[in-house]
N, CA, C and O atoms as CSV, one atom per row, in Angstrom:
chain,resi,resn,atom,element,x,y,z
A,1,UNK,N,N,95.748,126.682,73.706
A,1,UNK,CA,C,96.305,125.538,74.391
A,1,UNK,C,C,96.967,124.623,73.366
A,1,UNK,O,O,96.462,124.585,72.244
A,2,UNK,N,N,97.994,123.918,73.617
A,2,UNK,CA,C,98.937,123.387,72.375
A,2,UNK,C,C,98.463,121.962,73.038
A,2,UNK,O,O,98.137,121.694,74.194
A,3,UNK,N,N,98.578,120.899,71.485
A,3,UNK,CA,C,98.083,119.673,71.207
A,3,UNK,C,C,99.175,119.033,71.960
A,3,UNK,O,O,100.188,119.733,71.965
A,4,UNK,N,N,99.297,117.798,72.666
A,4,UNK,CA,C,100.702,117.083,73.271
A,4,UNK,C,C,100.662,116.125,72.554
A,4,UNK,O,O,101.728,115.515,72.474
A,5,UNK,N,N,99.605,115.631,71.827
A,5,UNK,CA,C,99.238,113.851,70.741
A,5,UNK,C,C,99.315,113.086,71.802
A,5,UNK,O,O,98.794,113.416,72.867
A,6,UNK,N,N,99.856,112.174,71.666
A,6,UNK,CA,C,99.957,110.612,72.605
A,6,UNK,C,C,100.874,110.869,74.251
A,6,UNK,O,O,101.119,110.045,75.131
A,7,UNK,N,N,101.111,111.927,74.190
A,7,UNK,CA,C,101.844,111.903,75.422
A,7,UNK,C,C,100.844,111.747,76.761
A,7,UNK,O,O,99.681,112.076,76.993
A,8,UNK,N,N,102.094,110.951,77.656
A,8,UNK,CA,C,100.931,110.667,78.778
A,8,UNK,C,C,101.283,111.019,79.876
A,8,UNK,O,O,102.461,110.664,79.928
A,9,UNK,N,N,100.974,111.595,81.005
A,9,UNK,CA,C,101.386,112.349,81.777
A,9,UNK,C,C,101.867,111.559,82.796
A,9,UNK,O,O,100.922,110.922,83.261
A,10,UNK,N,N,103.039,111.273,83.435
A,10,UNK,CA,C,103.248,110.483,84.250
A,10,UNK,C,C,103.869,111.269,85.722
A,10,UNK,O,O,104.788,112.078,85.847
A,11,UNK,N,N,103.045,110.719,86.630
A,11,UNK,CA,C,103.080,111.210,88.488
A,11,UNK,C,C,104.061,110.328,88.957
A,11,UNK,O,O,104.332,109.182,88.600
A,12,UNK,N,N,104.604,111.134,89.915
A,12,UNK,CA,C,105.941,111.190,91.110
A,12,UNK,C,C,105.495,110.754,92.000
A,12,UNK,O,O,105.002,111.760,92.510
A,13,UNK,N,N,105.224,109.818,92.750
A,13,UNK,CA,C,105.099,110.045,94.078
A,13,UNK,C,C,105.593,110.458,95.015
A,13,UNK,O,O,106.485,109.694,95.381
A,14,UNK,N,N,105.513,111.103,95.488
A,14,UNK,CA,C,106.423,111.851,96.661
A,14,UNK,C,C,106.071,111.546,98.202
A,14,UNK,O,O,104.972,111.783,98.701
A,15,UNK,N,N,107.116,111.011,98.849
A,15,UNK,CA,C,107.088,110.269,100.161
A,15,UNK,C,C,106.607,111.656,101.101
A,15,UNK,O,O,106.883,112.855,101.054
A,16,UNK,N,N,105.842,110.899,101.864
A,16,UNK,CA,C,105.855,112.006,103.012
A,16,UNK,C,C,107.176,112.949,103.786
A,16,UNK,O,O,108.212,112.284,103.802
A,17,UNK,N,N,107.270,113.787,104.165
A,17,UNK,CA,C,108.573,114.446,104.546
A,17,UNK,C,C,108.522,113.868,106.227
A,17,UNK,O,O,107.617,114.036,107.044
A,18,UNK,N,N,109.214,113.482,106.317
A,18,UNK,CA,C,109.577,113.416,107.797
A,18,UNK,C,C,109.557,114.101,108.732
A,18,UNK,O,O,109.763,115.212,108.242
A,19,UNK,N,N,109.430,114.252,109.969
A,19,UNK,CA,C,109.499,114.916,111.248
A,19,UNK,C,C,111.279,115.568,110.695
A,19,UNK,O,O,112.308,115.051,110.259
A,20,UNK,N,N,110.829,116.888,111.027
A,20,UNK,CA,C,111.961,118.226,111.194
A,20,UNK,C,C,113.151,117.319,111.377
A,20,UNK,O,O,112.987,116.442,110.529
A,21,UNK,N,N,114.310,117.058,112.064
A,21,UNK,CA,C,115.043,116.793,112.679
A,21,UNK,C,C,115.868,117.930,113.454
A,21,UNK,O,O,116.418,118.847,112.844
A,22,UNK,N,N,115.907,117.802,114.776
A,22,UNK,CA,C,116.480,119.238,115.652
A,22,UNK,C,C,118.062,119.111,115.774
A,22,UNK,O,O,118.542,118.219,116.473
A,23,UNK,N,N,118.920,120.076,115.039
A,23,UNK,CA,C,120.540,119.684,115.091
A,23,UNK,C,C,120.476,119.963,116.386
A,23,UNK,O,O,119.724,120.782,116.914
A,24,UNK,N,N,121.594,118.999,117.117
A,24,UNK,CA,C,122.337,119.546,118.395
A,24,UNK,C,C,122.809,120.170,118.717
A,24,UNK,O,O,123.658,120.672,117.980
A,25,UNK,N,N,122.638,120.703,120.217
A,25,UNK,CA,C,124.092,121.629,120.179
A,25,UNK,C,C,125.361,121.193,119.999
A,25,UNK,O,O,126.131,122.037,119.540
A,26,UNK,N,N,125.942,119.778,120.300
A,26,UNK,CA,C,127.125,119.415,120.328
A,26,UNK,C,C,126.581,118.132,119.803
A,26,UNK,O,O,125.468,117.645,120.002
A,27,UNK,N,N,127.831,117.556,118.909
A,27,UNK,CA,C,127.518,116.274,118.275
A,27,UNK,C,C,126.623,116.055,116.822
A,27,UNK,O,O,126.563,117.021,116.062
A,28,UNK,N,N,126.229,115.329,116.607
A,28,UNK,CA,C,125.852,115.101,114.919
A,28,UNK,C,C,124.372,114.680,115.212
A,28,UNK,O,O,124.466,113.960,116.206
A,29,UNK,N,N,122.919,114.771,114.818
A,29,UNK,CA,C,122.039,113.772,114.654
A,29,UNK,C,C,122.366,113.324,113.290
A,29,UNK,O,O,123.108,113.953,112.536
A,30,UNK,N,N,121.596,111.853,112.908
A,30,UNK,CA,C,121.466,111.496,112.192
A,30,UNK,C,C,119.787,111.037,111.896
A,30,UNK,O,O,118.903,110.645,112.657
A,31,UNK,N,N,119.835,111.331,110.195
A,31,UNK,CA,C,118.494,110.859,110.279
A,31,UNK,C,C,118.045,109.651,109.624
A,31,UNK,O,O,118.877,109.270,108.801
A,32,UNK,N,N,116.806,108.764,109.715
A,32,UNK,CA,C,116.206,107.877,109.967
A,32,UNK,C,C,116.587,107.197,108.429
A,32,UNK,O,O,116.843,106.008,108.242
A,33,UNK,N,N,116.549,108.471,107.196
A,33,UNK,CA,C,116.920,107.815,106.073
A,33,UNK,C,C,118.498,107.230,105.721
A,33,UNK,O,O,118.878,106.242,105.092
A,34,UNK,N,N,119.172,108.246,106.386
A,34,UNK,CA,C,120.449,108.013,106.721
A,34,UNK,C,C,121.124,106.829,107.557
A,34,UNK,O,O,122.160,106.240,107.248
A,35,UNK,N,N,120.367,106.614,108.619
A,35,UNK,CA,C,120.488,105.320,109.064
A,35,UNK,C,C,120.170,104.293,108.835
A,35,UNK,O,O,120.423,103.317,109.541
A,36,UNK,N,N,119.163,104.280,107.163
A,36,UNK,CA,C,118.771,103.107,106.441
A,36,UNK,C,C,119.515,102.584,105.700
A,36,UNK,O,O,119.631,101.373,105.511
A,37,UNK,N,N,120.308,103.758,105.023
A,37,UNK,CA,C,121.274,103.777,104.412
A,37,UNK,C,C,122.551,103.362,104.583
A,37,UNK,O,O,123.332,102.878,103.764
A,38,UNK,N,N,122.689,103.616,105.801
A,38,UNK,CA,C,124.339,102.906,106.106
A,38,UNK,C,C,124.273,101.902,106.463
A,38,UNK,O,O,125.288,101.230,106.284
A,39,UNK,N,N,123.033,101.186,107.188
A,39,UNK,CA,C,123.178,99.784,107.771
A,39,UNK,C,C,122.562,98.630,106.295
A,39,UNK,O,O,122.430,97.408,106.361
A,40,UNK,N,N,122.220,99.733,104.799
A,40,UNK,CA,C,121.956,98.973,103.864
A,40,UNK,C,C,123.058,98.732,103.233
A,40,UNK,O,O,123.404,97.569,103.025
A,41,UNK,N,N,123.834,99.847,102.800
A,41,UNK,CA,C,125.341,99.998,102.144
A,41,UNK,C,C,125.938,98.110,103.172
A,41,UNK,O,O,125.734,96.942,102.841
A,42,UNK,N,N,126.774,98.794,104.575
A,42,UNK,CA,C,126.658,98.095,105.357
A,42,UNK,C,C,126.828,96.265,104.930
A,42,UNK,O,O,127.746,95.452,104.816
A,43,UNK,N,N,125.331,96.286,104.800
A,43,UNK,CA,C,125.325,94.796,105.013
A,43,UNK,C,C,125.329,94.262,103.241
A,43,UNK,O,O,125.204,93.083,102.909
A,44,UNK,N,N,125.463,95.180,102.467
A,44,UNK,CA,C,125.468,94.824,101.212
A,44,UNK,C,C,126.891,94.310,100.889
A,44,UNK,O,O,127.147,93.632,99.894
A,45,UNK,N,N,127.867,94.726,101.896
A,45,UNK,CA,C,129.312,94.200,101.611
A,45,UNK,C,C,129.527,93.032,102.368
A,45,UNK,O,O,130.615,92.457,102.407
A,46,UNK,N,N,128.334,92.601,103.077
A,46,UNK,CA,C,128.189,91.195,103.677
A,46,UNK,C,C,129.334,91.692,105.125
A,46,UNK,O,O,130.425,91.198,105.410
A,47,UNK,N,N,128.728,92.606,105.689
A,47,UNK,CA,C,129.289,93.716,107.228
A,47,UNK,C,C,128.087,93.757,107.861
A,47,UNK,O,O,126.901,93.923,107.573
A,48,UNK,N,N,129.012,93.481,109.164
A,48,UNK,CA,C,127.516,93.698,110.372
A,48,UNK,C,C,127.697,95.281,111.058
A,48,UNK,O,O,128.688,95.868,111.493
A,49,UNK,N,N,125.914,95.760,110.904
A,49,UNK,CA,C,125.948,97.333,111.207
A,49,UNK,C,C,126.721,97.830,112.799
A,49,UNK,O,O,127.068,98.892,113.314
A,50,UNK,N,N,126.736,96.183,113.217
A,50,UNK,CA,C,127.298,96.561,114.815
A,50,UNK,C,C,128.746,96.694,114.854
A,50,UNK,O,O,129.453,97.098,115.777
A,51,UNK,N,N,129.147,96.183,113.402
A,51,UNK,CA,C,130.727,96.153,113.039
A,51,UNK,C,C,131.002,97.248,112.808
A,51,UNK,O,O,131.667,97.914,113.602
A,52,UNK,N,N,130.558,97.726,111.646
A,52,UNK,CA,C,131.039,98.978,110.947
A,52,UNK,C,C,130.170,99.932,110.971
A,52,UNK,O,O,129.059,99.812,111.488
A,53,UNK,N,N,130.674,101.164,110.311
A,53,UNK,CA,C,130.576,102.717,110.594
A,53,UNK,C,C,130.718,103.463,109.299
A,53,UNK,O,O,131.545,103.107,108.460
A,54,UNK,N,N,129.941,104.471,109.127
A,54,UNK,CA,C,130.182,105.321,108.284
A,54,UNK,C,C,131.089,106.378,108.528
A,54,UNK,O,O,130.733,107.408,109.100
A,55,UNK,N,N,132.481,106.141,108.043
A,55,UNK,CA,C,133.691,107.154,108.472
A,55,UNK,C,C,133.164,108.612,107.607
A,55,UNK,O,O,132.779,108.688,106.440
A,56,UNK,N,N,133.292,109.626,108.557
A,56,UNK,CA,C,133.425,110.688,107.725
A,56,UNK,C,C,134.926,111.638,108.434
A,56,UNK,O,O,135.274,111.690,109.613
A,57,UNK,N,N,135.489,112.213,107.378
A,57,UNK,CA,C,136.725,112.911,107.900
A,57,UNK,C,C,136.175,114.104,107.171
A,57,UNK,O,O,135.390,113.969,106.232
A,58,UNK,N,N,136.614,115.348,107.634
A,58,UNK,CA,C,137.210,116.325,106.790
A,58,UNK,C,C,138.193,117.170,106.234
A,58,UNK,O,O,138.490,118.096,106.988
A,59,UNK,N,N,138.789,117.149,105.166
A,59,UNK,CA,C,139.595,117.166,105.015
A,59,UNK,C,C,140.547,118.610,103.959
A,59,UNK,O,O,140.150,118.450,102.804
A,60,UNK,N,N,141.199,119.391,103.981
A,60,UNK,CA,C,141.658,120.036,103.097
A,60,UNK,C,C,141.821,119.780,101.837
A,60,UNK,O,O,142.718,119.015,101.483
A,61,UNK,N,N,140.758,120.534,100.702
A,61,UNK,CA,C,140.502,120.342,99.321
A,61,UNK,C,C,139.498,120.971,98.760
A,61,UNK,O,O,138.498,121.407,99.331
A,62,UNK,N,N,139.775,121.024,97.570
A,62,UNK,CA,C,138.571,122.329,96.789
A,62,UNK,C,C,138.757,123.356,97.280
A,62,UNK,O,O,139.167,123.570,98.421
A,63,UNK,N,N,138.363,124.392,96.153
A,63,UNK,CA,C,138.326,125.805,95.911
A,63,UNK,C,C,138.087,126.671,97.496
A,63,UNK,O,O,138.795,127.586,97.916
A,64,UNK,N,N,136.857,126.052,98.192
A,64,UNK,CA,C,136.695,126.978,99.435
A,64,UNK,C,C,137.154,126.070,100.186
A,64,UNK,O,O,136.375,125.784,101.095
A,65,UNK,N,N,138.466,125.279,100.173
A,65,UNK,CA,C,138.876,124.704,101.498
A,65,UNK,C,C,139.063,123.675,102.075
A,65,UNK,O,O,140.096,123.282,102.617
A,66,UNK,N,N,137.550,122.926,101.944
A,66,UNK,CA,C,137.914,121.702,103.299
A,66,UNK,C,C,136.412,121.116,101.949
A,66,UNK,O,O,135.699,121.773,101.190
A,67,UNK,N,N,136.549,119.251,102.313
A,67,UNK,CA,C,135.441,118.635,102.041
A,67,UNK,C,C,135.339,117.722,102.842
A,67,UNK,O,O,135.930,117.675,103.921
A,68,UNK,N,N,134.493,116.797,102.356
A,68,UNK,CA,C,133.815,115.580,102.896
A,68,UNK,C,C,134.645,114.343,102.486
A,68,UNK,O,O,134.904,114.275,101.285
A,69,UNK,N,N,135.061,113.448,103.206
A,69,UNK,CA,C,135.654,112.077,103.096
A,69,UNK,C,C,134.976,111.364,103.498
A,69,UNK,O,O,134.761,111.929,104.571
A,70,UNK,N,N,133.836,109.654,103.563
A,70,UNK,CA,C,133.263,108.888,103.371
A,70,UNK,C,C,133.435,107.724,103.223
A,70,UNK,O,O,133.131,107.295,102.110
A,71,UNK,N,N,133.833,106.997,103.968
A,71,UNK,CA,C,133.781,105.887,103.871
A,71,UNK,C,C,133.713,104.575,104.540
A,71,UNK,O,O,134.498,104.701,105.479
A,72,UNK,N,N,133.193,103.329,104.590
A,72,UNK,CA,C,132.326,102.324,105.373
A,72,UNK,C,C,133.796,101.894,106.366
A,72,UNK,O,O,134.951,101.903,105.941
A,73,UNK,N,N,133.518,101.667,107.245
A,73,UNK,CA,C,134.940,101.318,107.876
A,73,UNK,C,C,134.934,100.498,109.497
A,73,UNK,O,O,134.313,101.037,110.414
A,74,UNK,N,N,135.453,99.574,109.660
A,74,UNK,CA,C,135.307,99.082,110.860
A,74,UNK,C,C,135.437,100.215,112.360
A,74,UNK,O,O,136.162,101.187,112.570
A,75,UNK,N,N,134.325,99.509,113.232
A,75,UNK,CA,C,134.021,100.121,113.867
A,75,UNK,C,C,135.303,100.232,115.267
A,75,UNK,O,O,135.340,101.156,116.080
A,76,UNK,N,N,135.831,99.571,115.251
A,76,UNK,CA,C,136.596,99.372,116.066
A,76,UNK,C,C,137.885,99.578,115.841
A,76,UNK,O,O,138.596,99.428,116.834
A,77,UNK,N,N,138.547,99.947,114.604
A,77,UNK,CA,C,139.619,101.290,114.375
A,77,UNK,C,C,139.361,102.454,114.584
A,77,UNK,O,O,140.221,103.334,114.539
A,78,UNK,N,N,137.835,102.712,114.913
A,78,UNK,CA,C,137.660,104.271,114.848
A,78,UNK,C,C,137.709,104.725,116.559
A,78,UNK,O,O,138.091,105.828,116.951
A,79,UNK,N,N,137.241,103.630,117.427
A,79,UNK,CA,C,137.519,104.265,119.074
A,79,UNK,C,C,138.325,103.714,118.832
A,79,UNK,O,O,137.994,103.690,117.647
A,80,UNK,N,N,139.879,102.745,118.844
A,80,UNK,CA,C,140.873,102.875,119.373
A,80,UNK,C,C,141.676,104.055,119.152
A,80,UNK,O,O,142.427,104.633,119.937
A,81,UNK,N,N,141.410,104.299,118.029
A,81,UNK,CA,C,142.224,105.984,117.385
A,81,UNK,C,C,141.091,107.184,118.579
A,81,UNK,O,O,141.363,108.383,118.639
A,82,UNK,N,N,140.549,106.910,118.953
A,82,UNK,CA,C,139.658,107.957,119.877
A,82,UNK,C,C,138.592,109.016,118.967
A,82,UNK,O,O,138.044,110.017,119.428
A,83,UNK,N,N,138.494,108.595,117.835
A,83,UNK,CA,C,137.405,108.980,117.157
A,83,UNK,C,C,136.212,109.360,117.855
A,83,UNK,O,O,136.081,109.014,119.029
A,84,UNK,N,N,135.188,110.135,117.184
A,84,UNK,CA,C,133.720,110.010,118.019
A,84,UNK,C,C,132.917,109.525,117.329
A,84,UNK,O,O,133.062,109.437,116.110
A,85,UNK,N,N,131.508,108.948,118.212
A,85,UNK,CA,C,131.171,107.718,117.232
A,85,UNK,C,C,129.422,108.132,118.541
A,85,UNK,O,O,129.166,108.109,119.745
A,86,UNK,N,N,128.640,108.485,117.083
A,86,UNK,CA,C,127.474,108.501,116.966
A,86,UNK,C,C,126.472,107.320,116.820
A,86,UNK,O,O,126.627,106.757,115.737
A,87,UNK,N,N,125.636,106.859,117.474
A,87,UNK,CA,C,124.482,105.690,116.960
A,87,UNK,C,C,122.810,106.486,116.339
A,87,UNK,O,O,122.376,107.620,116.544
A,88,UNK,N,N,122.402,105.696,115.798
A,88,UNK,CA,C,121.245,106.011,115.785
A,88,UNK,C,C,120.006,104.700,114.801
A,88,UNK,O,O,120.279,104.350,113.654
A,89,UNK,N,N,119.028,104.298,115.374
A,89,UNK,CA,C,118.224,103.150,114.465
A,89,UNK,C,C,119.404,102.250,114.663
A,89,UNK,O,O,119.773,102.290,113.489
A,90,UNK,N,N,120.289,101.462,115.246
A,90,UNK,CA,C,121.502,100.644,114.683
A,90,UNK,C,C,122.295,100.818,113.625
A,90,UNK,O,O,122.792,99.905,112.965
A,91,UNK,N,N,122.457,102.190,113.405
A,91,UNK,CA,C,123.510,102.761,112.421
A,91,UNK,C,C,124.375,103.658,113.740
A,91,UNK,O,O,124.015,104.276,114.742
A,92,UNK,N,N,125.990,103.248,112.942
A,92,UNK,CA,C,126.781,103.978,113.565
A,92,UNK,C,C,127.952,105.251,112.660
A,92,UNK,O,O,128.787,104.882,111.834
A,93,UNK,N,N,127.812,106.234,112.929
A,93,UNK,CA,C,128.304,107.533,111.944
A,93,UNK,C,C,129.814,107.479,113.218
A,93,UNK,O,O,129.615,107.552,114.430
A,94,UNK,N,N,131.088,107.355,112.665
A,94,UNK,CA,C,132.456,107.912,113.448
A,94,UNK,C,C,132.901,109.030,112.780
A,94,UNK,O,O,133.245,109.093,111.600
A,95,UNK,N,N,132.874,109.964,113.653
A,95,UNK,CA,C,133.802,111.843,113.172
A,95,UNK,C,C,134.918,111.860,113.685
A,95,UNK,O,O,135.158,112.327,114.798
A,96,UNK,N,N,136.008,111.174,112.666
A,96,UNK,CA,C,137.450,111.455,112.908
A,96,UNK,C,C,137.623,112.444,113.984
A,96,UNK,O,O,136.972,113.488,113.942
A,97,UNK,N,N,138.487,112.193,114.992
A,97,UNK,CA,C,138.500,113.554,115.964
A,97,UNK,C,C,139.029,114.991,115.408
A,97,UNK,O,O,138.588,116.034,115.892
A,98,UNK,N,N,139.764,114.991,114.619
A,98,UNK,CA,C,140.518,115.574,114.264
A,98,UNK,C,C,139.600,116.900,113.123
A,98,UNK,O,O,140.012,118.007,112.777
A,99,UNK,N,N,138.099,116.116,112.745
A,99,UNK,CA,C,137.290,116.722,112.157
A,99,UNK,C,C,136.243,117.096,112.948
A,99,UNK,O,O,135.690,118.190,112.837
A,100,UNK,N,N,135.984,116.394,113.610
A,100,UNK,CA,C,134.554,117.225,114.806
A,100,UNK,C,C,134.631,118.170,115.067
A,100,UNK,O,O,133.448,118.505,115.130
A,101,UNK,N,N,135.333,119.199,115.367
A,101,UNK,CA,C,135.025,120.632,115.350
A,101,UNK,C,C,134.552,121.212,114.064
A,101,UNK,O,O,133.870,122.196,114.352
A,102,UNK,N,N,134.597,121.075,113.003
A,102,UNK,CA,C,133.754,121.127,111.801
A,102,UNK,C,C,132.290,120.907,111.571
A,102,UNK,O,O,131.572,121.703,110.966
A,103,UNK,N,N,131.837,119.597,112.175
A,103,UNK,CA,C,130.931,119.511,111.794
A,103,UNK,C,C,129.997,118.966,113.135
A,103,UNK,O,O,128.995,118.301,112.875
A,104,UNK,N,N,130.267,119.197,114.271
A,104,UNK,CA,C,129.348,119.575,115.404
A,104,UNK,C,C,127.869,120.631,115.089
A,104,UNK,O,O,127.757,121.696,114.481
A,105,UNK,N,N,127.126,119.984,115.628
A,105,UNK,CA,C,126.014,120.426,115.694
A,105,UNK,C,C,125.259,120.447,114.220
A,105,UNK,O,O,124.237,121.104,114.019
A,106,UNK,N,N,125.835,119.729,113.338
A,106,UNK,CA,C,125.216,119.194,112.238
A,106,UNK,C,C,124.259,117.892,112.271
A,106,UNK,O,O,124.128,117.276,113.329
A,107,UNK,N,N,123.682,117.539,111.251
A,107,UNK,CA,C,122.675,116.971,110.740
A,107,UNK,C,C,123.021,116.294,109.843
A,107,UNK,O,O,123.300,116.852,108.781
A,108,UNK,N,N,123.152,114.465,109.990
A,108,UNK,CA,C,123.603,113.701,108.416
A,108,UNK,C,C,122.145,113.322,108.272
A,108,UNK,O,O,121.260,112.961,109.048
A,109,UNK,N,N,122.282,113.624,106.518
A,109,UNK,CA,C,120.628,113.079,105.975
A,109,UNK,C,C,121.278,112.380,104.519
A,109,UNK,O,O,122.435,112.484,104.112
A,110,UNK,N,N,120.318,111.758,103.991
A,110,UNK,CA,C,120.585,111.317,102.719
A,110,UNK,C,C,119.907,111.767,101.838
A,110,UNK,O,O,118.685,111.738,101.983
A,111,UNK,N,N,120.510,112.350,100.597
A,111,UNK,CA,C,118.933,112.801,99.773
A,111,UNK,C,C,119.372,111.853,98.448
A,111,UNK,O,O,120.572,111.671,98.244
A,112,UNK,N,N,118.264,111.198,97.465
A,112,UNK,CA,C,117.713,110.998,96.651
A,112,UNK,C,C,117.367,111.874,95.678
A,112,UNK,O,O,116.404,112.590,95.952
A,113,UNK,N,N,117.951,112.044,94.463
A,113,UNK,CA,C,117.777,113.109,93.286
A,113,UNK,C,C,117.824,112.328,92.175
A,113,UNK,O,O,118.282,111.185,92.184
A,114,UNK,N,N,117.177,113.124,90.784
A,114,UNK,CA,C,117.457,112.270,89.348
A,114,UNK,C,C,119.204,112.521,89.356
A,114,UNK,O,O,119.986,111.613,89.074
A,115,UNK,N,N,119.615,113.842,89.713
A,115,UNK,CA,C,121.088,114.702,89.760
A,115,UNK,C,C,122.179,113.763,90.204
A,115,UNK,O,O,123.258,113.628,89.628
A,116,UNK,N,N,121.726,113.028,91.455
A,116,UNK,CA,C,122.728,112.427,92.398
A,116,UNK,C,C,121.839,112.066,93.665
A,116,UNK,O,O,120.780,112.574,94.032
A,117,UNK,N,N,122.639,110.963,94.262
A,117,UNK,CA,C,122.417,110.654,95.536
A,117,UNK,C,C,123.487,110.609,96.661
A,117,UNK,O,O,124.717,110.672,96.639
A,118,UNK,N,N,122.826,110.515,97.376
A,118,UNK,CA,C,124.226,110.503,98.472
A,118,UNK,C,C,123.959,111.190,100.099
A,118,UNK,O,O,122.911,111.796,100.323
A,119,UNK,N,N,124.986,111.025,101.142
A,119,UNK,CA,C,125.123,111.499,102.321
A,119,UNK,C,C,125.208,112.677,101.969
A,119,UNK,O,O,125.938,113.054,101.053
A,120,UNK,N,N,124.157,113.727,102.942
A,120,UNK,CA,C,124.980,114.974,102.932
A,120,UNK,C,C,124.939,115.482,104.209
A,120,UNK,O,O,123.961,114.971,104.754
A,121,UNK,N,N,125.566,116.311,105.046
A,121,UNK,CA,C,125.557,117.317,105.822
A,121,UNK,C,C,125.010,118.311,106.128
A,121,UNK,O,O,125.805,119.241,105.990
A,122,UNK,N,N,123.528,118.831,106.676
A,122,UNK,CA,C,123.160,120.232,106.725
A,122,UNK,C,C,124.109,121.228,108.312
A,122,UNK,O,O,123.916,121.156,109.526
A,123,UNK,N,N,124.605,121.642,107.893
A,123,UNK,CA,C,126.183,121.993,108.972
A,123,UNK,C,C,126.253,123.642,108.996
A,123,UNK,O,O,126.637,124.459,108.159
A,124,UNK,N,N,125.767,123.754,110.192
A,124,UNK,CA,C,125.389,125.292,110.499
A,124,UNK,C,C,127.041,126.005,110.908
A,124,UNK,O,O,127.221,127.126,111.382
A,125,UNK,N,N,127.992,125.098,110.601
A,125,UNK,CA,C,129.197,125.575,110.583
A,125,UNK,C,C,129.845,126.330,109.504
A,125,UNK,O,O,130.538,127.332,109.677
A,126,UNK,N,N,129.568,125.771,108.363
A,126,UNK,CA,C,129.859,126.326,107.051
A,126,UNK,C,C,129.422,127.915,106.425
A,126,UNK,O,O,128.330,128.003,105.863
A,127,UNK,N,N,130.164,128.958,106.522
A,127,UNK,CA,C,130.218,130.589,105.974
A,127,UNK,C,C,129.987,130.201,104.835
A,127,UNK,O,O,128.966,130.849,104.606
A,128,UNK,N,N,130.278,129.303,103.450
A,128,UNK,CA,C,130.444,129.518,102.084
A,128,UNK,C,C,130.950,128.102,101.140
A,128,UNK,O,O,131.854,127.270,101.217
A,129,UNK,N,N,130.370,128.244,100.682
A,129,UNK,CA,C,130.068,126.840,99.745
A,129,UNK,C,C,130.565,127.340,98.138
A,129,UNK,O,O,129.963,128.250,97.567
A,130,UNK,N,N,131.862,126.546,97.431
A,130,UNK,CA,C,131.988,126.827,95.821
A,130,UNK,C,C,130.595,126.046,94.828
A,130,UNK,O,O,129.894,125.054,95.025
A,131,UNK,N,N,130.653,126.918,93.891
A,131,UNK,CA,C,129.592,127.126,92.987
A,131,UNK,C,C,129.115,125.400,92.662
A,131,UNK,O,O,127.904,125.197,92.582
A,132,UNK,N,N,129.772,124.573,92.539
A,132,UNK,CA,C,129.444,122.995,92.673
A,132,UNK,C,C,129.105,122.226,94.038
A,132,UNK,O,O,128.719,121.079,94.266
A,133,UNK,N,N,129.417,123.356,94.876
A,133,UNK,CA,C,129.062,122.339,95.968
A,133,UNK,C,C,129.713,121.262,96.729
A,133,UNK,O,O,129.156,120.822,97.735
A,134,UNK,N,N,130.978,120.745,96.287
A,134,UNK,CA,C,131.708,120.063,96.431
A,134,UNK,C,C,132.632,120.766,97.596
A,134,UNK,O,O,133.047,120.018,98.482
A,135,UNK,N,N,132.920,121.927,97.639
A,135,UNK,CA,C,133.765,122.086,99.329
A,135,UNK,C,C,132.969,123.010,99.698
A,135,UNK,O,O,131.984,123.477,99.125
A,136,UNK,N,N,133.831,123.460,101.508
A,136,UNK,CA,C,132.627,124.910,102.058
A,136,UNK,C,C,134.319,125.242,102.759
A,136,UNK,O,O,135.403,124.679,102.613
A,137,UNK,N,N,133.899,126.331,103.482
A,137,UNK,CA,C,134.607,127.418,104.333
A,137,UNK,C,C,133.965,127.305,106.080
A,137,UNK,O,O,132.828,126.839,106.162
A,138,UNK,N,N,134.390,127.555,106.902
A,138,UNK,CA,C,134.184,127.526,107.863
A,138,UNK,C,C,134.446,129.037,108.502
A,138,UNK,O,O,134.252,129.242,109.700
């Protein structure tokens, strides 16, 4: 067994995992961390969550194709353009129309990493993902 000297072992806590979340057949859930998240982003720009929305588009780019576009955006450019527009906890997610066939019957979650953080998509639409992760194929 090898000596470590003064080192001290330091614990993670690790949050409980949440209830599953069941994707839809049609439309997006969102989950609970995700909706903490946008109505925190949100109000950190001094925006009310009933105002604004987490825009996501998708869009042509990267190696396999299509990615993710993101960004906080009033809620009320997104139905006059006829967008679709998800609630959940008082968070509101809008899927450019023009992208919802992409990402129907997906799942927005947020994950927390030393790597990165951020929105992601678990999207039972996607055939193939490039080696970074950054686009998919449909």
């Amino acid at each position: 067994m090898s000596d470590c000297g003064d080192v001290k072992k330091v614990f993670v806590a690790t949050k409980t995992p949440a209830a599953p979340i069941e994707a839809p057949l049609f439309g997006i859930a969102i989950s609970e961390l995700a909706a903490q998240k946008i109505k925190q982003f949100i109000t950190a720009d001094n925006n009310s969550p009933e105002d604004y929305a987490l825009h996501v588009a998708v869009v042509k780019d990267g190696c396999s194709g299509k990615s993710y576009v993101m960004k906080m955006a009033p809620l009320s450019e997104s139905v006059a353009s006829g967008d679709k527009v998800f609630a959940h906890d008082g968070a509101n997610v809008v899927i450019e129309k023009t992208s919802y066939l992409f990402v129907t019957g997906s799942i927005l979650d947020y994950t927390e990493a030393l790597t990165g953080s951020g929105f992601v998509f678990n999207n039972p639409n996607v055939k193939k993902t490039c080696s970074c992760g950054s686009s998919f194929a449909v």
